[in-house]
N, CA, C and O atoms as CSV, one atom per row, in Angstrom:
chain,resi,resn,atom,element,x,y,z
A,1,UNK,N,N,2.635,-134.575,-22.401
A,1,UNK,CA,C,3.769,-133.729,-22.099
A,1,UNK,C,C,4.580,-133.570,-23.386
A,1,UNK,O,O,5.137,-134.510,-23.955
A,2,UNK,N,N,4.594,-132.530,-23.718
A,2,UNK,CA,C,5.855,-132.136,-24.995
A,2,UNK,C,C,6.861,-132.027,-24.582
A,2,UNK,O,O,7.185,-131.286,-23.654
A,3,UNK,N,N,7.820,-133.041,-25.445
A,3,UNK,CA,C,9.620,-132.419,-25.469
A,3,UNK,C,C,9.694,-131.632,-26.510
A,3,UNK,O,O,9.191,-131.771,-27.625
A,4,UNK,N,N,10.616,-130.457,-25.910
A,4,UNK,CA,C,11.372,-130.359,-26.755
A,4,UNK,C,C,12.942,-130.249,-26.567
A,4,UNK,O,O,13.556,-129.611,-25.712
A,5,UNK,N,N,13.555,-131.251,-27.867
A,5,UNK,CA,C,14.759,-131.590,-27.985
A,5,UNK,C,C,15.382,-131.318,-29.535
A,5,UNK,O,O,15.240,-131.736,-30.684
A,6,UNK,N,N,16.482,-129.941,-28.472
A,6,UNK,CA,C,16.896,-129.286,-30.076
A,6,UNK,C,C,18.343,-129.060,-29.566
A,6,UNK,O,O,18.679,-129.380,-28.426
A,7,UNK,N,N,19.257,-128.445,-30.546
A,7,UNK,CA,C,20.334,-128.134,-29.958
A,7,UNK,C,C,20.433,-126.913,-29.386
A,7,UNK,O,O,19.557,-126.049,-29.339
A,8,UNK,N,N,21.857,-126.862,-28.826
A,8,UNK,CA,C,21.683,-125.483,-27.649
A,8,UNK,C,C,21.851,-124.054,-28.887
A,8,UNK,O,O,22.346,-124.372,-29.969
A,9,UNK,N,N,21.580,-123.061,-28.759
A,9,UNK,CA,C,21.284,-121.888,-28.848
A,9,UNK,C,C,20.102,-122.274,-30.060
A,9,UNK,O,O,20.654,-121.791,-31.049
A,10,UNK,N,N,18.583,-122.961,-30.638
A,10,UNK,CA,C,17.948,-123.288,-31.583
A,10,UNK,C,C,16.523,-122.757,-31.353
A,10,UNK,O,O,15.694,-122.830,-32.259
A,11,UNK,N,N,16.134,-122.061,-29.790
A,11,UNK,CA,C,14.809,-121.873,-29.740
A,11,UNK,C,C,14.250,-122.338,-28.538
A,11,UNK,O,O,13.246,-122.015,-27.903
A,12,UNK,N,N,15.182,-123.218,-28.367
A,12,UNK,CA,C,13.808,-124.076,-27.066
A,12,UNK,C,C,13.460,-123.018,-25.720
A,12,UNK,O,O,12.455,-123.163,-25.024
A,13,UNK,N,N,14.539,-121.884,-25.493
A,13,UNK,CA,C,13.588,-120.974,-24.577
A,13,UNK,C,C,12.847,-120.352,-25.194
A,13,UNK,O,O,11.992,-119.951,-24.404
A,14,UNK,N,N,12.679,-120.074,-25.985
A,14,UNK,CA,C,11.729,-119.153,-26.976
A,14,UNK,C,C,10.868,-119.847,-27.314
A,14,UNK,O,O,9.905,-119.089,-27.196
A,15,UNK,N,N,10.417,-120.936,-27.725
A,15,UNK,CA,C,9.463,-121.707,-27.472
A,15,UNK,C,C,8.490,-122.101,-26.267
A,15,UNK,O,O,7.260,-122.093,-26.314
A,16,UNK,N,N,9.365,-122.478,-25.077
A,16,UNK,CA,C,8.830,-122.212,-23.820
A,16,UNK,C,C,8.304,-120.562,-23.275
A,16,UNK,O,O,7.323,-120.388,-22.553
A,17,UNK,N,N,9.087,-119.585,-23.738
A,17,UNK,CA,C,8.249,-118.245,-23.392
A,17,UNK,C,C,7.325,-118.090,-24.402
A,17,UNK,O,O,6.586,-117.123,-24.221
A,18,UNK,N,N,7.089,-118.830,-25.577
A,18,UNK,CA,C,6.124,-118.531,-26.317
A,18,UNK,C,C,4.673,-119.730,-25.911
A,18,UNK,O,O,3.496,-119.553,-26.223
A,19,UNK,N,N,5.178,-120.751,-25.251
A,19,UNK,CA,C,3.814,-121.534,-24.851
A,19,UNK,C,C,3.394,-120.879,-23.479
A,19,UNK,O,O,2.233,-120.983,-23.083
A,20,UNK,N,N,4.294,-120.245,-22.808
A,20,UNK,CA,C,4.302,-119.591,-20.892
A,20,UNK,C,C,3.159,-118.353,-21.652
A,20,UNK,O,O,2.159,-118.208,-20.949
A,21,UNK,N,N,3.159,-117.655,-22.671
A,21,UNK,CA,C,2.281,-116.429,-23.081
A,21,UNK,C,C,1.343,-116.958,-23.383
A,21,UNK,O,O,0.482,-116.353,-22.745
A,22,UNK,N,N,0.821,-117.772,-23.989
A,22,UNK,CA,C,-0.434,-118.688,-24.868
A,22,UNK,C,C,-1.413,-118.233,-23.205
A,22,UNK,O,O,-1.174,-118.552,-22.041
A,23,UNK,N,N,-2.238,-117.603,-23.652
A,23,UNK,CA,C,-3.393,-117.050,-22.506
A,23,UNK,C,C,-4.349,-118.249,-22.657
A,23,UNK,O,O,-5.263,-118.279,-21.834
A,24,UNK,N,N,-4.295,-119.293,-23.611
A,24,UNK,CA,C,-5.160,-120.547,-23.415
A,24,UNK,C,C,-4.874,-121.220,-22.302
A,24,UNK,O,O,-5.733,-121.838,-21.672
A,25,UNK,N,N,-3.695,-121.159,-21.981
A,25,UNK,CA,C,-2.447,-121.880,-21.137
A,25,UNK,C,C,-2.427,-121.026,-19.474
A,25,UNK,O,O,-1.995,-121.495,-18.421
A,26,UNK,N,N,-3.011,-119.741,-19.694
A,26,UNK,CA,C,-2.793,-118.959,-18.277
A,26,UNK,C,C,-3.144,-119.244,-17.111
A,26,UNK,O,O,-4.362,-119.243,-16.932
A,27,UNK,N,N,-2.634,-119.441,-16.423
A,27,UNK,CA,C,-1.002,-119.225,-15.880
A,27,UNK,C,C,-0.243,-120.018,-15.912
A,27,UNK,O,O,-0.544,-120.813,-15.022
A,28,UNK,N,N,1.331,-120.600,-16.822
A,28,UNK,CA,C,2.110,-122.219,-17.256
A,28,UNK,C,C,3.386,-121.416,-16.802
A,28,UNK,O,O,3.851,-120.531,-17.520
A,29,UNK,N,N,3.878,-121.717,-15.715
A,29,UNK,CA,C,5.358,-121.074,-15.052
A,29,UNK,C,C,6.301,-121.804,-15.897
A,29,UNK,O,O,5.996,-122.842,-16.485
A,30,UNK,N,N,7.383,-121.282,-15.948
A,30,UNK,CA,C,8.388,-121.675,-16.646
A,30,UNK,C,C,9.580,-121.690,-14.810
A,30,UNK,O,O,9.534,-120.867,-13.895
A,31,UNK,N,N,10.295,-122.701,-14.909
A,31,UNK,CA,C,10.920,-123.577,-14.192
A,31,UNK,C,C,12.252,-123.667,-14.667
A,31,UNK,O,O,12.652,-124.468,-15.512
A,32,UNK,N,N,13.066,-122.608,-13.946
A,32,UNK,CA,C,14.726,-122.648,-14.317
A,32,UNK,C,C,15.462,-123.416,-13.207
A,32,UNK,O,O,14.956,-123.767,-12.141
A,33,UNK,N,N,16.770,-123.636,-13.617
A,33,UNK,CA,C,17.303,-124.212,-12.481
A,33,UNK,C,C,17.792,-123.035,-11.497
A,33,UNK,O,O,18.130,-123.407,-10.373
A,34,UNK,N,N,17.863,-121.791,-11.756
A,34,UNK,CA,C,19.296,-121.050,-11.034
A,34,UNK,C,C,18.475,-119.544,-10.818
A,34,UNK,O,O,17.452,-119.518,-11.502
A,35,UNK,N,N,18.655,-118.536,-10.177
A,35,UNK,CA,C,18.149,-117.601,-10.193
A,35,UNK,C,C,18.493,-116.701,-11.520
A,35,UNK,O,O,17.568,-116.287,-12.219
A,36,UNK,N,N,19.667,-116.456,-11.793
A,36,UNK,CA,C,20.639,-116.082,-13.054
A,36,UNK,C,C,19.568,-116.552,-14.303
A,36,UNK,O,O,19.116,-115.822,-15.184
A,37,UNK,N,N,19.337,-117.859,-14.114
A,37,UNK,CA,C,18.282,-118.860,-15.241
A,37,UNK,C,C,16.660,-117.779,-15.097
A,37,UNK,O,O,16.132,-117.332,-16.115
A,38,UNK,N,N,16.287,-117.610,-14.186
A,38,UNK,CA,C,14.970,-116.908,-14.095
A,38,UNK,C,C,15.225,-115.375,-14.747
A,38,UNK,O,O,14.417,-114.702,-15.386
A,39,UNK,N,N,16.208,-115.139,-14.484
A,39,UNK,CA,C,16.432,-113.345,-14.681
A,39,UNK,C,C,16.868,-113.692,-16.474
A,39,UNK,O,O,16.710,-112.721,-17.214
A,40,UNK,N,N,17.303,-114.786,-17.034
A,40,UNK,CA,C,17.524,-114.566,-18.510
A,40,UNK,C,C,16.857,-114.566,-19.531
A,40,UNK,O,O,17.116,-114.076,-20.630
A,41,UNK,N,N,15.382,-115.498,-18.942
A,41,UNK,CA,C,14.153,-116.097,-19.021
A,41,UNK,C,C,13.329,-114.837,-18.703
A,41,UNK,O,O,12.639,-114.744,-19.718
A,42,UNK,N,N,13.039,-113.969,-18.027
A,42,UNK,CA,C,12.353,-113.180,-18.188
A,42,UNK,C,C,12.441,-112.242,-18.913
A,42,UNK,O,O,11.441,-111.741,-19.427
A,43,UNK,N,N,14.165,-111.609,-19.202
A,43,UNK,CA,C,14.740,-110.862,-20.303
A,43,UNK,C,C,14.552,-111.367,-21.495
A,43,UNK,O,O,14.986,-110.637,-22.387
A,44,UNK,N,N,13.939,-112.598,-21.938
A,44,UNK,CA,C,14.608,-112.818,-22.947
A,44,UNK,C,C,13.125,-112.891,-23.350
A,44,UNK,O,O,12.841,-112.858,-24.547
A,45,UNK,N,N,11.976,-113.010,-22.227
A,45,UNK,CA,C,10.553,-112.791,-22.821
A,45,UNK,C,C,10.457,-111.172,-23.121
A,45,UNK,O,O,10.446,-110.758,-24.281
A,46,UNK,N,N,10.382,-110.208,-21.879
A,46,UNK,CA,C,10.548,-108.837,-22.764
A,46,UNK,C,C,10.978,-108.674,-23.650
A,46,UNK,O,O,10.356,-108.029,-24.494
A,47,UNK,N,N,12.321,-109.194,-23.934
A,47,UNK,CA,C,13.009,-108.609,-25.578
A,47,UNK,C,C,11.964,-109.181,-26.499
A,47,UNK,O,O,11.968,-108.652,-27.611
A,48,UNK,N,N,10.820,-110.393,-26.263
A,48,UNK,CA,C,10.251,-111.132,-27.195
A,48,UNK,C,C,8.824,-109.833,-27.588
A,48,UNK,O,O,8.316,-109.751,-28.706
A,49,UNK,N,N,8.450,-109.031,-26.501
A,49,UNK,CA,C,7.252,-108.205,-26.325
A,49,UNK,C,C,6.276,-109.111,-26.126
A,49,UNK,O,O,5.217,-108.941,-26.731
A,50,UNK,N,N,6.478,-110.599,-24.973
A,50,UNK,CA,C,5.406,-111.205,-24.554
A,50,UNK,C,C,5.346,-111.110,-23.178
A,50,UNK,O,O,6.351,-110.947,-22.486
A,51,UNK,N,N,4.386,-111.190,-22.807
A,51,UNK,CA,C,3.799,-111.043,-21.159
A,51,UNK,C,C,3.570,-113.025,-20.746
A,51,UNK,O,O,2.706,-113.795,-21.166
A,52,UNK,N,N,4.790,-113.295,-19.750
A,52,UNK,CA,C,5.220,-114.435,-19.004
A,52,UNK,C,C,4.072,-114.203,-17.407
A,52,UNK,O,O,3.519,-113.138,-17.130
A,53,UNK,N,N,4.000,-115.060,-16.858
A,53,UNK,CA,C,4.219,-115.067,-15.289
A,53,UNK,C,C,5.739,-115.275,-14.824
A,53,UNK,O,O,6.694,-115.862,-15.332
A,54,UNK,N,N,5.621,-114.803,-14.062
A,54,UNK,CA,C,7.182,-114.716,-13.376
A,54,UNK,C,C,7.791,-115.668,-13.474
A,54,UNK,O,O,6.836,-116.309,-13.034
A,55,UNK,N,N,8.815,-116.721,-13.713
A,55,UNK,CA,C,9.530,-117.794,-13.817
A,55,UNK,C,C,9.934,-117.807,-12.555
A,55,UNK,O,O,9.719,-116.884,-11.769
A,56,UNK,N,N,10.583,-118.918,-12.266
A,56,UNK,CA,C,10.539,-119.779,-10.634
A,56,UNK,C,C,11.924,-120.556,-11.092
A,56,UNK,O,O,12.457,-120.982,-12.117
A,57,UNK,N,N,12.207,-120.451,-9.405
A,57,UNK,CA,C,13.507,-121.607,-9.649
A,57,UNK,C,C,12.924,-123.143,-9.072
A,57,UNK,O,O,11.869,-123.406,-8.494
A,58,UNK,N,N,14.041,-124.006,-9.472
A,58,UNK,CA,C,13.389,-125.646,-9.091
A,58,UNK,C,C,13.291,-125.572,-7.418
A,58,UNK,O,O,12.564,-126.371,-6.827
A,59,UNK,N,N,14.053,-124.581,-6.706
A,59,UNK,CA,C,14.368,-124.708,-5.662
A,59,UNK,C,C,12.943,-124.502,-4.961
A,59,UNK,O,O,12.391,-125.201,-4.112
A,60,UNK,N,N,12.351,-122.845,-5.837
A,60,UNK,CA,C,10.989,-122.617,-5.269
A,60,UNK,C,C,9.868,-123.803,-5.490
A,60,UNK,O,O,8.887,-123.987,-4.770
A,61,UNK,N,N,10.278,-124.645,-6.776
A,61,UNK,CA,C,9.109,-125.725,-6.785
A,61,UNK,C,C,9.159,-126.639,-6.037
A,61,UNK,O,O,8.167,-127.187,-5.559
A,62,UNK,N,N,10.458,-126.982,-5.792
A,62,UNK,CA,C,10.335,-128.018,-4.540
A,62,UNK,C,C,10.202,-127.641,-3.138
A,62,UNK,O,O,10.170,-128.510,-2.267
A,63,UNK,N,N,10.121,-126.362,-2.860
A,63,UNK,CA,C,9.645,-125.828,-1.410
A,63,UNK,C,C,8.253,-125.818,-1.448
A,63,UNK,O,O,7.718,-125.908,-0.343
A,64,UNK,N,N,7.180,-125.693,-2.864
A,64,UNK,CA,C,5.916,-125.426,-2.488
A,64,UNK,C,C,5.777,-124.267,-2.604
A,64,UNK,O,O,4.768,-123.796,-2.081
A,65,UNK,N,N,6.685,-123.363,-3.304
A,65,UNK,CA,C,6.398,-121.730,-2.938
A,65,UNK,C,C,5.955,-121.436,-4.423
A,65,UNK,O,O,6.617,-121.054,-5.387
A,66,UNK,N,N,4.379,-121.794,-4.265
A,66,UNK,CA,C,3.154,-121.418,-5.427
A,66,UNK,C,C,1.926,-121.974,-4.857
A,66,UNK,O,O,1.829,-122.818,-3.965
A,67,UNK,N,N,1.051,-121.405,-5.471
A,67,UNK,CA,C,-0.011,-121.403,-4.933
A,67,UNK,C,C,-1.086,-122.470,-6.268
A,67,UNK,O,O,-1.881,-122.037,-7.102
A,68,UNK,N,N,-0.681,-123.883,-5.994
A,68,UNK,CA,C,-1.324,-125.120,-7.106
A,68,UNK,C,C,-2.681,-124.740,-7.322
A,68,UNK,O,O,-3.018,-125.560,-8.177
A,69,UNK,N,N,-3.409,-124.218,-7.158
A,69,UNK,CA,C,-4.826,-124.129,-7.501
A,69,UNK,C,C,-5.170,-123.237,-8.538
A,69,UNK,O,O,-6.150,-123.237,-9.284
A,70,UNK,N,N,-3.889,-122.231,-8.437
A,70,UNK,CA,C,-3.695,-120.743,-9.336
A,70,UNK,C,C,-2.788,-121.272,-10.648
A,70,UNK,O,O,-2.349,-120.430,-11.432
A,71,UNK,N,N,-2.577,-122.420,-10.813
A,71,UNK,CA,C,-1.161,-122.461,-11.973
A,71,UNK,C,C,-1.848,-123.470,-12.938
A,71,UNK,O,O,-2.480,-124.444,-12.531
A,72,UNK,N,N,-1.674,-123.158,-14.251
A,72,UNK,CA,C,-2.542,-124.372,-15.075
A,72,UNK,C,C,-1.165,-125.161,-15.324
A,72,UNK,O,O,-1.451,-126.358,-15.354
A,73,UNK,N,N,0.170,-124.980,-15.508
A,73,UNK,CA,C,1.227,-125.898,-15.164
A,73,UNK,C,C,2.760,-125.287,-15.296
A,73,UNK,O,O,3.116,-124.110,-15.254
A,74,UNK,N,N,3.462,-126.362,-15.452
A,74,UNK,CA,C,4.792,-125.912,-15.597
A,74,UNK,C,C,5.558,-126.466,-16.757
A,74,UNK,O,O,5.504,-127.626,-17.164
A,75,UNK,N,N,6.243,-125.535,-17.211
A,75,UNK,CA,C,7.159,-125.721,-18.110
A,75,UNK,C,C,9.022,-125.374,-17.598
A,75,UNK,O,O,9.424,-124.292,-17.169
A,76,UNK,N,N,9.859,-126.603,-17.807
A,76,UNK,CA,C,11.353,-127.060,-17.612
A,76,UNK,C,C,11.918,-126.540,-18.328
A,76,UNK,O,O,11.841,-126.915,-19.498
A,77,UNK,N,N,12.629,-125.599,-18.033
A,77,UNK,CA,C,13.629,-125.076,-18.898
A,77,UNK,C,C,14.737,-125.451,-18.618
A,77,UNK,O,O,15.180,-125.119,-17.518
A,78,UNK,N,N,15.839,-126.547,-19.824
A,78,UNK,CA,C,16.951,-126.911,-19.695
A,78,UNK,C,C,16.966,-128.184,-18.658
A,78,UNK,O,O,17.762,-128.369,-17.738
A,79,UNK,N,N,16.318,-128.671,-18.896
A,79,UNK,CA,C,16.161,-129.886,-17.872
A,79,UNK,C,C,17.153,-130.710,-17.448
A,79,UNK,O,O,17.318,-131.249,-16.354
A,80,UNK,N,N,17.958,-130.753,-18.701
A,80,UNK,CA,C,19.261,-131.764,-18.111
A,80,UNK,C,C,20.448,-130.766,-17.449
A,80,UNK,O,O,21.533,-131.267,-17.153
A,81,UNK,N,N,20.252,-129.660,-17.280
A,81,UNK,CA,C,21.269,-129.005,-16.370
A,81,UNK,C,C,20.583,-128.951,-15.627
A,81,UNK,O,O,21.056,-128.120,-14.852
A,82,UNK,N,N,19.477,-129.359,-15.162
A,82,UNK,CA,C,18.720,-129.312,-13.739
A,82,UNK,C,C,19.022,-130.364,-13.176
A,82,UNK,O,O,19.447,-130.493,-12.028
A,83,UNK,N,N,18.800,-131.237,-14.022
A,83,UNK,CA,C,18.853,-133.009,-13.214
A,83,UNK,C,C,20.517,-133.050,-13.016
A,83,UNK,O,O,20.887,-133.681,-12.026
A,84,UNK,N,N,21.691,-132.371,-13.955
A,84,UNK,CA,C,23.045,-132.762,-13.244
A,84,UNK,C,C,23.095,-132.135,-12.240
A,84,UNK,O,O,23.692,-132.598,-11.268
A,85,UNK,N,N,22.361,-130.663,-12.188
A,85,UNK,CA,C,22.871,-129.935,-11.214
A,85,UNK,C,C,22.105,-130.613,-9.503
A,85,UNK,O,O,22.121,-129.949,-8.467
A,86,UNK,N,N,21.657,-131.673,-9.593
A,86,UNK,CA,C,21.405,-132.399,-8.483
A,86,UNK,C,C,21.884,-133.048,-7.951
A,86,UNK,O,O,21.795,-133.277,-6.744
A,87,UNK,N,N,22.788,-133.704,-9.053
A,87,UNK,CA,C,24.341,-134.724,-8.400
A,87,UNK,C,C,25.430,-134.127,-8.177
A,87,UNK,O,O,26.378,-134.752,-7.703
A,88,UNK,N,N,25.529,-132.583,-8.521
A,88,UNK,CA,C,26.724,-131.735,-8.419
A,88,UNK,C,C,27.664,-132.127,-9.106
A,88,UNK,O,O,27.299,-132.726,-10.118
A,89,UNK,N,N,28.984,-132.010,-8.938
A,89,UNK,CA,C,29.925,-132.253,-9.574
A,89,UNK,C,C,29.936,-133.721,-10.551
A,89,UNK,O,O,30.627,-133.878,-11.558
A,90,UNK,N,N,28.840,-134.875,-9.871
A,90,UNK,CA,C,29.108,-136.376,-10.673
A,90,UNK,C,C,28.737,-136.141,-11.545
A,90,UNK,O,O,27.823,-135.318,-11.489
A,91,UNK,N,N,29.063,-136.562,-12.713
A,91,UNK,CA,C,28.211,-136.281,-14.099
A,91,UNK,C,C,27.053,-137.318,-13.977
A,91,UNK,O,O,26.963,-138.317,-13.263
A,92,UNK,N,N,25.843,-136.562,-15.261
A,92,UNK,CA,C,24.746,-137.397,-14.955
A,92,UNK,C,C,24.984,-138.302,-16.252
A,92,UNK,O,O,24.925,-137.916,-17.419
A,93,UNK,N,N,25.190,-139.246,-15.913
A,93,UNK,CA,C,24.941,-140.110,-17.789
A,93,UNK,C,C,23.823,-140.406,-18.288
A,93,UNK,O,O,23.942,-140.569,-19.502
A,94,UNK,N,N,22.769,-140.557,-17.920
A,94,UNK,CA,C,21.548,-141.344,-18.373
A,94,UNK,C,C,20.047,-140.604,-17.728
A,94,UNK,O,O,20.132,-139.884,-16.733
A,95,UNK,N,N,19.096,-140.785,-18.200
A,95,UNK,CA,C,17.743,-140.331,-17.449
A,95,UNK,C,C,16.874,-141.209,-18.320
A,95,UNK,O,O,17.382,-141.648,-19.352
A,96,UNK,N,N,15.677,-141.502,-18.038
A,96,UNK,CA,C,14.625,-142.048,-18.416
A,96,UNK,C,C,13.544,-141.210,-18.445
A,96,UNK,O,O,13.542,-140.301,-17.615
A,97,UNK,N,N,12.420,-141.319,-19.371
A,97,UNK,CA,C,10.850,-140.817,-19.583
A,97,UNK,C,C,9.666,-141.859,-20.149
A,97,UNK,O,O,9.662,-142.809,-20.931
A,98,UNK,N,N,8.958,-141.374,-19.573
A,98,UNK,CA,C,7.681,-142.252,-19.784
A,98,UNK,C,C,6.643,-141.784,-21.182
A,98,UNK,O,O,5.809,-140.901,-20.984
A,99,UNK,N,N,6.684,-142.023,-21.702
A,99,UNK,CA,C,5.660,-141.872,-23.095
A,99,UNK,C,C,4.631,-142.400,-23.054
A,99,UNK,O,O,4.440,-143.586,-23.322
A,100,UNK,N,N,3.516,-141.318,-22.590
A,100,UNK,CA,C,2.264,-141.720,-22.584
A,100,UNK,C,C,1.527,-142.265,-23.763
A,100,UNK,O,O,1.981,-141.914,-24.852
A,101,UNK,N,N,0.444,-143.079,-23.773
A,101,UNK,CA,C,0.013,-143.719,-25.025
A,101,UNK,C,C,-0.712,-142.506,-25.825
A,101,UNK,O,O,-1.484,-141.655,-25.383
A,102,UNK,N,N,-0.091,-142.747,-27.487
A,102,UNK,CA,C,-0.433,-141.756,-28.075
A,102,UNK,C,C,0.248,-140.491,-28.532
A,102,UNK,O,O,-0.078,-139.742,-29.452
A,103,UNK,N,N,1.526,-140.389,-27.479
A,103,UNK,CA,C,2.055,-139.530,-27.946
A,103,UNK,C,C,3.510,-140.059,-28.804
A,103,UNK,O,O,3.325,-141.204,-29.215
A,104,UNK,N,N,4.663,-139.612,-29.113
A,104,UNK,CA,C,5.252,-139.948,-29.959
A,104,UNK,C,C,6.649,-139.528,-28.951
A,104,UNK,O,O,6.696,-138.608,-28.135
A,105,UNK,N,N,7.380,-140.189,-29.184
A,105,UNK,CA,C,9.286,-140.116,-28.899
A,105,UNK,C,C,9.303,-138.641,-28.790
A,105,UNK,O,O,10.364,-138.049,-28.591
């Protein structure tokens, strides 16, 4: 699994619509938190002149509304406004990840 961890306005959606196009990769959904998040994410691939699959909200991934046999995976966009936006108003302080052997921080 790749992070990427950059600061805010540096690329990291543009990076993610540029691995979501990689046709090696077809079909890798990109995973917003918000509907607003899907509609900026798809604008922001047209303005790029790359061809996405449709982006999804977390809401649709946790209902199941995709079809797993059809998707080679997913890509998180903005992840830590996903994970606060689960506690709502509490702030989130902390999260953990697992680093598989081999890969790097």
């Amino acid at each position: 699994m790749k992070k990427i961890l950059k600061k805010r306005e540096t690329g990291k959606t543009a990076e993610l619509i540029h691995m979501s196009a990689n046709k090696d990769n077809w079909p890798t959904i990109i995973v917003c938190r918000s509907f607003d998040e899907v509609d900026r994410v798809w604008r922001q691939a047209q303005s790029m002149g790359l061809e996405i699959p449709q982006p999804i909200t977390f809401s649709h991934l946790r209902r199941g509304k995709f079809e797993p046999s059809a998707i080679n995976g997913f890509l998180i966009d903005n992840a830590d406004m996903l994970l606060q936006s689960l506690g709502g108003s509490v702030p989130l302080k902390a999260f953990t990840m697992t680093v598989e052997e081999g890969e790097t921080e």
